[in-house]
C-alpha positions as CSV (number, residue, x, y, z in Angstrom):
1,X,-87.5,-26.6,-92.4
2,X,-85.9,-30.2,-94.0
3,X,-84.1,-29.8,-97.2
4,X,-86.1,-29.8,-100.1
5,X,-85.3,-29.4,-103.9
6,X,-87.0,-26.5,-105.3
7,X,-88.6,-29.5,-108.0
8,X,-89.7,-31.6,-104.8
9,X,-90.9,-28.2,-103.8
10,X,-92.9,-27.7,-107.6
11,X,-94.4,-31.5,-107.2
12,X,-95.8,-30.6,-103.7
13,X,-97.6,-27.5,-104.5
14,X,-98.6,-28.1,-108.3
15,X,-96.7,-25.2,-110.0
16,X,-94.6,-24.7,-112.5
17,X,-90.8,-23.2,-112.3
18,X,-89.6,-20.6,-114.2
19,X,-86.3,-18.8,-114.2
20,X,-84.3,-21.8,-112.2
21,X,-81.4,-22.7,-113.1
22,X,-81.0,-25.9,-111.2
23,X,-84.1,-27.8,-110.0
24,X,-81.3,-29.5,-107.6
25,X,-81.3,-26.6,-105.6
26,X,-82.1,-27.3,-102.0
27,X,-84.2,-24.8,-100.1
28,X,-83.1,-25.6,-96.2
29,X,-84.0,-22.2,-94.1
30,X,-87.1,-20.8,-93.4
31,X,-90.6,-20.0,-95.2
32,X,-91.1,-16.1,-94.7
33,X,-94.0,-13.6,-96.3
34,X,-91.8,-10.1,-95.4
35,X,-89.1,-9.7,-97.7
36,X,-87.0,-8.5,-94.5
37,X,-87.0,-11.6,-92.8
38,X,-85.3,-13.5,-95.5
39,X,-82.6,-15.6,-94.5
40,X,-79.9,-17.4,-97.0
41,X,-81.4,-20.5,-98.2
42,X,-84.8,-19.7,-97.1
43,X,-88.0,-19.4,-99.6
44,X,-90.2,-16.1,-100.1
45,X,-93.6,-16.6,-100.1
46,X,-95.1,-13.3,-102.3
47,X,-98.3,-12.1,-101.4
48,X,-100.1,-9.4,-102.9
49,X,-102.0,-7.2,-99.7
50,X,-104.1,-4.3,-99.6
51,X,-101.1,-1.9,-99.5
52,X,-97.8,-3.9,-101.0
53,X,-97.4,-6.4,-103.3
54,X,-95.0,-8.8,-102.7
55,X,-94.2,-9.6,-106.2
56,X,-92.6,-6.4,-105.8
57,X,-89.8,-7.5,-103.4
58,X,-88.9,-10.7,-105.1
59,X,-85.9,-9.6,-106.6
60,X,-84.9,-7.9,-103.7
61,X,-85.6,-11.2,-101.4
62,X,-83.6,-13.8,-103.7
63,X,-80.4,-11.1,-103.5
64,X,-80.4,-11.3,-99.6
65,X,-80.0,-15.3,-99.6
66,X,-83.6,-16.4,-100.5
67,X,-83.4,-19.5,-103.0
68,X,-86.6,-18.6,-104.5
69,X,-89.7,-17.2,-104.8
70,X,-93.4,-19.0,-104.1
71,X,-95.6,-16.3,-106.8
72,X,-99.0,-16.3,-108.7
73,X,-96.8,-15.5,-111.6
74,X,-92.9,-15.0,-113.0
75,X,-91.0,-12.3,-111.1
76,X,-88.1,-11.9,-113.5
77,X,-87.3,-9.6,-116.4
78,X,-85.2,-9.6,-119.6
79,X,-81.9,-10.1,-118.8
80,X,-83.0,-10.5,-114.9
81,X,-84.7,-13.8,-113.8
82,X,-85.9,-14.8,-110.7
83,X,-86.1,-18.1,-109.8
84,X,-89.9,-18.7,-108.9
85,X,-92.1,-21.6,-108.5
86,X,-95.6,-20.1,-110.4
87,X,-98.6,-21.8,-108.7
88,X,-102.1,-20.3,-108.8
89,X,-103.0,-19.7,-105.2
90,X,-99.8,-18.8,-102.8
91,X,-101.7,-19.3,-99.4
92,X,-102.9,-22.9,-100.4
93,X,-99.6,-24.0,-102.1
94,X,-98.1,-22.8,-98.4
95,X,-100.4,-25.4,-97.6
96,X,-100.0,-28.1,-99.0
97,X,-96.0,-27.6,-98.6
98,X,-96.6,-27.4,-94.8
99,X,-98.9,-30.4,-94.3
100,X,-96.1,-32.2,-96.7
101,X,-93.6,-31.4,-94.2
102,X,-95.2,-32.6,-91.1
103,X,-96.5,-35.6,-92.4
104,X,-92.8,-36.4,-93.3
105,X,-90.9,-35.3,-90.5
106,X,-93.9,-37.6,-88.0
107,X,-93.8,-34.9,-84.6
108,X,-96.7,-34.6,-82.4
109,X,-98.8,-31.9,-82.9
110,X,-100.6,-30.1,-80.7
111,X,-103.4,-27.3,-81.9
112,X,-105.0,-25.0,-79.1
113,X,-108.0,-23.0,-79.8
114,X,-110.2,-20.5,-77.9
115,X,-112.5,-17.3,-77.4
116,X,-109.1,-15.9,-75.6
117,X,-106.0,-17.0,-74.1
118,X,-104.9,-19.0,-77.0
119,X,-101.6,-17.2,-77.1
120,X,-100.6,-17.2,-73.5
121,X,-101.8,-21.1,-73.2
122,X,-99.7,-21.4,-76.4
123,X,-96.3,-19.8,-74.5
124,X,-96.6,-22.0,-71.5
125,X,-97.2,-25.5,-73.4
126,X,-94.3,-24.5,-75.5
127,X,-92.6,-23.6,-72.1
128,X,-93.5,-26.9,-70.9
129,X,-92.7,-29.3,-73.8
130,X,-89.6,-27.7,-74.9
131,X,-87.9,-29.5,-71.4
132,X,-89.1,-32.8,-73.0
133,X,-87.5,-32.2,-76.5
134,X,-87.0,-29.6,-79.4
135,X,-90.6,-28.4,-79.7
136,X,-91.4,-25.4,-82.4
137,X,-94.1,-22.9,-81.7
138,X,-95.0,-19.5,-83.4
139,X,-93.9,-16.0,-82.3
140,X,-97.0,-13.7,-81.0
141,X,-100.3,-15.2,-82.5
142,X,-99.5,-16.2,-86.2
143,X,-102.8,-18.8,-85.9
144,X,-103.9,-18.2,-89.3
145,X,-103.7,-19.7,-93.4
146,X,-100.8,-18.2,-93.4
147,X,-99.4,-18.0,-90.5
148,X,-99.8,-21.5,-89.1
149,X,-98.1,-22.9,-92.2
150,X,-95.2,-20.7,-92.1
151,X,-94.7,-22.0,-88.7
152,X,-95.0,-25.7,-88.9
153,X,-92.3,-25.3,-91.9
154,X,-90.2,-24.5,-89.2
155,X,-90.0,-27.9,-88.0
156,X,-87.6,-30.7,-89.0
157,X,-86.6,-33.7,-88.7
158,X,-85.5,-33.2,-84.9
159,X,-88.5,-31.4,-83.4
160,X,-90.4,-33.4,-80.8
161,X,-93.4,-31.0,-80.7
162,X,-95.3,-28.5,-82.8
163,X,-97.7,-26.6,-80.4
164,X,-100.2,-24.6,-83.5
165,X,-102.7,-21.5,-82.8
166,X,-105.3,-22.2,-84.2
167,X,-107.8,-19.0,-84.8
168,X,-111.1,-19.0,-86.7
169,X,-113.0,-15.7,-88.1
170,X,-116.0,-18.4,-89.0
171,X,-117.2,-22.1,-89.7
172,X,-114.6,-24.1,-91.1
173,X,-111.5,-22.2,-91.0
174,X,-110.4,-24.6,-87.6
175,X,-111.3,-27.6,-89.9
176,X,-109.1,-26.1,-92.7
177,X,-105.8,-25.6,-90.7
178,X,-106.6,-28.7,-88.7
179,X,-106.2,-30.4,-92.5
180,X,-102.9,-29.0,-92.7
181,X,-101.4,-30.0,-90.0
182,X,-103.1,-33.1,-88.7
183,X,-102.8,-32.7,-84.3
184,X,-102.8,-35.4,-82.2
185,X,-103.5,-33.5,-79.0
186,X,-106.3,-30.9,-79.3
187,X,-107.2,-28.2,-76.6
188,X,-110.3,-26.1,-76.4
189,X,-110.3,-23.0,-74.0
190,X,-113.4,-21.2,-74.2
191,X,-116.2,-20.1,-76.2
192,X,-116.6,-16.2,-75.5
193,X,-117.4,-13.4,-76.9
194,X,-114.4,-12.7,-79.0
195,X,-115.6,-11.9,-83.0
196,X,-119.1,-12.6,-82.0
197,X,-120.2,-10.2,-84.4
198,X,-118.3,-12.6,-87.4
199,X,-119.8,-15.4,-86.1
200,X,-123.6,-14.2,-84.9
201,X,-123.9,-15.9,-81.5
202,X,-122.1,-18.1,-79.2
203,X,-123.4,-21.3,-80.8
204,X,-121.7,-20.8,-83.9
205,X,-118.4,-19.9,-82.0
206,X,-118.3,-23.3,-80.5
207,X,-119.3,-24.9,-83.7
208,X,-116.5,-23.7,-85.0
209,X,-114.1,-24.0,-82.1
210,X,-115.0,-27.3,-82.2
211,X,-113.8,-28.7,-85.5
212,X,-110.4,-28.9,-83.8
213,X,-111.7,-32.0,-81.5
214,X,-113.5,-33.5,-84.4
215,X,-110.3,-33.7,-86.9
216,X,-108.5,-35.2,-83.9
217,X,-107.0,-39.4,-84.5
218,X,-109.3,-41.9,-82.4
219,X,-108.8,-42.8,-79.1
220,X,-106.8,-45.9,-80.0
221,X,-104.9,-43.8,-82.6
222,X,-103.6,-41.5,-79.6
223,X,-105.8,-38.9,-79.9
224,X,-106.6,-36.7,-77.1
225,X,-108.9,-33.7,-76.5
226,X,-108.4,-31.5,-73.8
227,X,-111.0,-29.8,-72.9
228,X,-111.8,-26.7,-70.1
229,X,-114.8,-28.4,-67.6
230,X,-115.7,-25.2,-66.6
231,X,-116.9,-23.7,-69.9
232,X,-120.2,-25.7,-70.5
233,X,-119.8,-25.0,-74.1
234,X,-116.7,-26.9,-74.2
235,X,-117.5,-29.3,-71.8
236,X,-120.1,-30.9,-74.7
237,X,-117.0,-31.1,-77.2
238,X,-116.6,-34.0,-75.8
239,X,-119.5,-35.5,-78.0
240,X,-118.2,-34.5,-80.9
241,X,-114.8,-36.2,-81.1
242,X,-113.6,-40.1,-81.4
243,X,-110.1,-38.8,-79.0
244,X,-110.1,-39.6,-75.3
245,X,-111.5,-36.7,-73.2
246,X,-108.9,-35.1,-70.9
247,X,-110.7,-32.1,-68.5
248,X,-109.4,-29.7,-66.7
249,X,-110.2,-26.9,-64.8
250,X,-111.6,-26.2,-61.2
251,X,-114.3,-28.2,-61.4
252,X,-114.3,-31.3,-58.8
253,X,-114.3,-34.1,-62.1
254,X,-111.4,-32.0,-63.7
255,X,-109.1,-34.6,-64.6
256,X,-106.3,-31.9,-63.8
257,X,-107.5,-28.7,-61.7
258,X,-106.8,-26.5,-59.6
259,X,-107.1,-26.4,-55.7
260,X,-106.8,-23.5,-52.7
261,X,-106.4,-21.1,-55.8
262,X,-105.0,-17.3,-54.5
263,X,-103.6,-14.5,-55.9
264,X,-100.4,-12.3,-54.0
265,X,-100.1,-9.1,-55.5
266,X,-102.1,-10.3,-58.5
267,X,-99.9,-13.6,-59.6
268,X,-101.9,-16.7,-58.7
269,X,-100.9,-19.5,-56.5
270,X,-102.5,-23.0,-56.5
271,X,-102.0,-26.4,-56.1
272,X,-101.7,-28.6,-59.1
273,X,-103.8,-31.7,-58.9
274,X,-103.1,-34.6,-61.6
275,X,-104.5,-38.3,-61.5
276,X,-100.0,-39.0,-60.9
277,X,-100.3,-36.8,-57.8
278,X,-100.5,-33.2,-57.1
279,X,-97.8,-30.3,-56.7
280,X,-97.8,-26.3,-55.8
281,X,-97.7,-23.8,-58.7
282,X,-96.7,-19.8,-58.0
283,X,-97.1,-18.6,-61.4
284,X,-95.2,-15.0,-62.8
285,X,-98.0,-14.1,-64.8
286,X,-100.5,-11.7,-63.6
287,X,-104.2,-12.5,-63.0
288,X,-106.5,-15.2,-61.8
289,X,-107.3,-16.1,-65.3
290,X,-103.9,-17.9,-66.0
291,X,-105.1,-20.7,-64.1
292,X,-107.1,-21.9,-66.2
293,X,-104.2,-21.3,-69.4
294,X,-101.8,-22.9,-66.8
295,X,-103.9,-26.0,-66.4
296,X,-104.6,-26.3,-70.3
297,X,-100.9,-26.4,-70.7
298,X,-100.4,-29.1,-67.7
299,X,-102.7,-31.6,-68.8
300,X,-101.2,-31.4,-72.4
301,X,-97.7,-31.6,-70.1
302,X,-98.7,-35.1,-68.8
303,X,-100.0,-36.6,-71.3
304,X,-96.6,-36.2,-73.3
305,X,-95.2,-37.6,-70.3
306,X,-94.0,-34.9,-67.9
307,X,-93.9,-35.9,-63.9
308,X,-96.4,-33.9,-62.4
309,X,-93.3,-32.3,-60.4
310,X,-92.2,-30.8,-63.3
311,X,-95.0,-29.4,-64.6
312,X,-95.4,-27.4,-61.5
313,X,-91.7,-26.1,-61.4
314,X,-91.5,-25.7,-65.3
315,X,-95.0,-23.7,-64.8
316,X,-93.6,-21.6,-61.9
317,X,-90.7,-20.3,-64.0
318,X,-92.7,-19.7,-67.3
319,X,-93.5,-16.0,-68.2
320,X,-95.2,-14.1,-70.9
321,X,-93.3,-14.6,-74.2
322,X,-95.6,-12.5,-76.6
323,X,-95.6,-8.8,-76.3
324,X,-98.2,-6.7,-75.2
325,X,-100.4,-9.0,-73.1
326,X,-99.8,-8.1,-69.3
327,X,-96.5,-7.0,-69.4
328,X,-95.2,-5.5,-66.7
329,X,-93.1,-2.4,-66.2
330,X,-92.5,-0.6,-62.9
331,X,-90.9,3.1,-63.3
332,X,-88.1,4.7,-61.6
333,X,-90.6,6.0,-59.7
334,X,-93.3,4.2,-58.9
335,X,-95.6,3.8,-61.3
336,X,-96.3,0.6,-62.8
337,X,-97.6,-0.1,-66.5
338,X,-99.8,-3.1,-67.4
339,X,-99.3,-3.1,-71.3
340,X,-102.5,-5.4,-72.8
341,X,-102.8,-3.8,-75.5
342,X,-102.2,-6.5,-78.1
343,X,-106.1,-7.0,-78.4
344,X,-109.6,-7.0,-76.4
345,X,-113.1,-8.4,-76.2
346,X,-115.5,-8.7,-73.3
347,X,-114.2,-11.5,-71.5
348,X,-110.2,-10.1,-72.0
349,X,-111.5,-6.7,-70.5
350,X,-113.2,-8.3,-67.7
351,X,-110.1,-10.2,-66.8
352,X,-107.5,-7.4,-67.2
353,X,-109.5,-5.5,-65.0
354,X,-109.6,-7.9,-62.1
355,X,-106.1,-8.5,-62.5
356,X,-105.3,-5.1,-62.2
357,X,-107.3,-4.7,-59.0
358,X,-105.2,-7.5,-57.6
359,X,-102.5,-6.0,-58.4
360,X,-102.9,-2.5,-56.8
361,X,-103.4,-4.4,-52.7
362,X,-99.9,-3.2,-52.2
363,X,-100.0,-0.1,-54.0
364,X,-102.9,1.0,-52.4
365,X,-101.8,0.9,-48.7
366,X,-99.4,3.1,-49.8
367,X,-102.3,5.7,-51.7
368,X,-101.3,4.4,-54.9
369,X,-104.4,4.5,-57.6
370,X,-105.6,2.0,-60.1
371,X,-106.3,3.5,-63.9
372,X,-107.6,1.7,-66.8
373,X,-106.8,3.3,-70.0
374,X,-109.4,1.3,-72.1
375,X,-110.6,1.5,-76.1
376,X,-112.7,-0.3,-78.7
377,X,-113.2,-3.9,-78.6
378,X,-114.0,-4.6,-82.2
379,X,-116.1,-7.1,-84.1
380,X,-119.1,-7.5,-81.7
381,X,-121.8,-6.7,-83.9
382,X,-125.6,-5.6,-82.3
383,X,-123.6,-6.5,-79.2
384,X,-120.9,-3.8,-79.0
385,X,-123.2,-1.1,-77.5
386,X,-124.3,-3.6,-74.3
387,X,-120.7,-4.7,-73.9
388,X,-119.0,-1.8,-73.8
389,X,-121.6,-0.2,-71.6
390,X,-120.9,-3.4,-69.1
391,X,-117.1,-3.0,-69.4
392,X,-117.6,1.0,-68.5
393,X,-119.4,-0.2,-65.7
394,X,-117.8,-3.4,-64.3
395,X,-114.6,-1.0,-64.0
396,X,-116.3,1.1,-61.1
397,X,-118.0,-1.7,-59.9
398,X,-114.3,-3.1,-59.1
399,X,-113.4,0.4,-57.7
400,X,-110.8,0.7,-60.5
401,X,-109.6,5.0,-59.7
402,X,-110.4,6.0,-62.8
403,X,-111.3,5.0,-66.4
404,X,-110.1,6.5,-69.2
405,X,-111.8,5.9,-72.6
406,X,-109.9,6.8,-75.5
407,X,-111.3,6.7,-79.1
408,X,-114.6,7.8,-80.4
409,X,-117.8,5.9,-80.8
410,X,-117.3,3.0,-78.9
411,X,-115.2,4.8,-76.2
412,X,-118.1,6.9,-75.7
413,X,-119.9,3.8,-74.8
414,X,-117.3,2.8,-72.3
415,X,-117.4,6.0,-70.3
416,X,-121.1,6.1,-70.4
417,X,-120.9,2.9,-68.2
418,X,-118.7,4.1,-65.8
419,X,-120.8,7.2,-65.4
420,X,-124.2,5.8,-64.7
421,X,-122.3,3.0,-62.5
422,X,-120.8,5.6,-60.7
423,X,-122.3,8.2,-57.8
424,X,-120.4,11.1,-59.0
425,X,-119.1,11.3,-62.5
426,X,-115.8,11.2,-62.1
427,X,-115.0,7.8,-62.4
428,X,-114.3,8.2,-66.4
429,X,-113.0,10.2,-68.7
430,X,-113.0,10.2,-72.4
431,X,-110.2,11.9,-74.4
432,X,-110.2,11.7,-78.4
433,X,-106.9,9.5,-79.2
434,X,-103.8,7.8,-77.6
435,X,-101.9,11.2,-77.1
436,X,-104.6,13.0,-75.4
437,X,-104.4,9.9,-72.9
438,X,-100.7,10.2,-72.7
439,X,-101.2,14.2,-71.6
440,X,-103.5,13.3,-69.3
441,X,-101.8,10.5,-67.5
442,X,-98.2,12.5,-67.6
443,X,-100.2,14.9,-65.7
444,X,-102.1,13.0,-63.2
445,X,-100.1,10.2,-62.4
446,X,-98.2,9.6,-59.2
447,X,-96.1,7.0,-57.3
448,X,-97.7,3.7,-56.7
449,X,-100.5,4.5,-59.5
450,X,-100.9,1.0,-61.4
451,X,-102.0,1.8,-65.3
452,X,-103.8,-0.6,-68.0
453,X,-103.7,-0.2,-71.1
454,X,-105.8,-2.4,-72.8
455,X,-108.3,-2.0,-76.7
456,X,-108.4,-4.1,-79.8
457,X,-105.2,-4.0,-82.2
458,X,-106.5,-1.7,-84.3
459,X,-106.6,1.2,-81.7
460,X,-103.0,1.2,-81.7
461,X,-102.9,1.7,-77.5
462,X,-99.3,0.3,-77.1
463,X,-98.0,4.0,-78.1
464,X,-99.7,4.7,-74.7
465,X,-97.9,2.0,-72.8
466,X,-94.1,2.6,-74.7
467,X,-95.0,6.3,-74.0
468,X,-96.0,6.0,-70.0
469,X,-92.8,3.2,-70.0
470,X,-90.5,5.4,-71.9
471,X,-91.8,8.6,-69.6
472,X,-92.6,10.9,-72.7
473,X,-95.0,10.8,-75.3
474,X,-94.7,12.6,-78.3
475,X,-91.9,10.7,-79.9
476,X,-94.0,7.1,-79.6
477,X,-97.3,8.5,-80.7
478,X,-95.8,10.2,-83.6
479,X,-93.9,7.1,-85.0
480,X,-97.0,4.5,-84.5
């Protein structure tokens, strides 16, 4: 963040200070929420959540280094200040002190939004930008009111680029952080499935996925959108916007696409095609659907600049910064764990799955099996039954070993698809919770076996991963 007096601080975000000694002081490291990642010279921004308040830590956060603390009201005692700046509404006084920061410090933003993928896109554009020049992006998937701002107050004075997740649970929330922090380069994904129960149909998800092209600058102001030609839904963004159009995809007008697209052993290969030239591309992620993420993040690449040579190599040596989406782990003996269990919805399931069938060619000339540990996929409304039921069966249709549901209603649904997909009624199992999977799979599992574990956040499946990783279970499952 670039030095700021704790009154140029007060000014920014309308409140008042209370408790501080010396206006004068400068606040030069970070903006954090959790009171354990305060760093000297940092700011605590105290939130009050459904379990903890953070009004509570305050104290605590200024004695570890933090110069003061962003509250809804004074956090000192007799005898005992705390230096605070008292405003009425933390999140928006976040804010305003982010969008103050990046209209002063004048880097190039770029927001990325989507159904899914947002956070792998996000990892390679960062990968890819950061050759160019200093370029701040945030850590897993902090695309939210508050976690966007904390991470554009990351940036100073030398960052070239700000790559921003940009997630909406409904109409206007894109618009809203789009306000914040003002992108010149805006990418669109996909419009899917994902939260389709928030939003009540497709339609409204690309209504809101949209408002990010439609607070983009004009063409002659620099604005671009980059949009996916292969999602029709995105495709008619470009209406909506005053930025030049950029498309990509595989589609034969894709501005930058992808040609003579293969997988070996489930990482894609393709060549790179750019109106500069074209180049090969072996990527080290797993699954045909990082071609698309990969050819988001070259055509924001070249338009900051970057030889179409480089976006190829720089894209070939990339990999998978966030945790828990398609990370890879091969045991001592044999078995390999695909842990994507950071979330799920329809479209993530369907592409998991395929990319775990790629993955098992070599495995299964040597008898190895293909498993797919598989849970709720949450927020989908009227919808959930129908999707889960189409998940359950996709997985036999791809001839995926065996499925195992884990969790109750909707897991139910999941291994009800198999079943009727299936000829026999062994193609799924469903087991109550993560540990009963873990039993199972300790059990069953053999050399060469390739296992997915993939649900919604809240189903907590990672415990299943760290446990097959780790090769024991009841120590993970019981400290979830």
């Amino acid at each position: 963040m670039i030095p700021l007096s704790l009154a140029e601080i007060a000014g920014i975000v309308g409140g008042r200070q209370h408790d501080i000694p010396d206006s004068a002081l400068l606040v030069t490291g970070p903006v954090v929420y959790d009171s354990r990642a305060v760093v000297p010279g940092g700011l605590f921004a105290a939130f009050r959540g459904e379990r903890v308040d953070g009004h509570d830590f305050a104290r605590k956060a200024v004695e570890d280094g933090a110069v003061a603390v962003l509250a809804t009201h004074p956090v000192g005692g007799p005898g005992a200040p705390v230096p605070a700046i008292v405003v009425d509404d933390v999140e928006k006084a976040l804010g305003a002190l982010a969008r103050a920061v990046v209209e002063r410090i004048g880097t190039t933003v770029v927001g990325l939004t989507g159904s899914v993928g947002k956070t792998s896109t996000k990892d390679l554009i960062a990968q890819l930008l950061q050759r160019r020049g200093p370029t701040v992006w945030p850590a897993g998937n902090l695309n939210n009111e508050i976690g966007l701002p904390v991470t554009a107050l990351r940036a100073d004075e030398s960052t070239a680029h700000l790559v921003l997740e940009m997630g909406a649970r409904g109409v206007g929330h894109i618009r809203y952080l789009a306000e914040l922090t003002p992108p010149r380069i805006g990418v669109v994904l996909n419009v899917g499935t994902a939260h389709i129960g928030e939003f009540g149909g497709r339609e409204q998800i690309a209504l809101a996925k949209g408002e990010l092209v439609e607070a983009l600058p004009s063409a002659a102001d620099g604005g671009v959108a980059v949009l996916n030609a292969d999602d029709p839904h995105v495709r008619a963004m470009a209406s909506r916007t005053k930025a030049r159009t950029v498309l990509y995809g595989e589609a034969e007008d894709a501005d930058v696409r992808a040609e003579n697209v293969r997988l070996v052993h489930g990482r894609p290969s393709f060549t790179l095609r750019t109106p500069t030239g074209c180049s090969d591309v072996t990527l080290q992620l797993y699954g045909e659907h990082h071609v698309s993420n990969a050819l988001a993040a070259a055509a924001v690449a070249q338009e900051l600049g970057m030889p179409v040579d480089e976006i190829a190599v720089a894209l070939s040596e990339a990999g998978q910064l966030s945790r828990w989406r398609m990370e890879v782990t091969e045991r001592p003996d044999g078995v390999t764990i695909v842990n994507d269990a950071y979330n799920a919805n329809p479209d993530s399931m369907r592409a998991a799955l395929r990319a775990l069938v790629a993955m098992s060619e070599a495995g299964k000339a040597q008898g190895g099996r293909t498993w797919a540990v598989l849970g709720l996929m949450a927020e989908l409304g009227e919808e959930s039954l129908a999707e889960h039921d189409a998940v359950g069966r996709l997985a036999v249709r791809l001839n995926v070993s065996k499925l195992v549901a884990v969790g109750g209603q909707e897991a139910a649904w999941l291994d009800m698809g198999a079943k009727n997909e299936g000829s026999w009624g062994e193609e799924s199992v469903h087991v109550s919770d993560a540990q009963a999977a873990i039993d199972l799979l300790r059990r069953e599992l053999r050399p060469g076996d390739i296992v997915l574990v993939k649900a919604s956040r809240s189903v907590g499946l990672e415990s299943v991963a760290a446990a097959l990783q780790a090769g024991t279970g009841e120590g993970e499952v019981a400290g979830r």
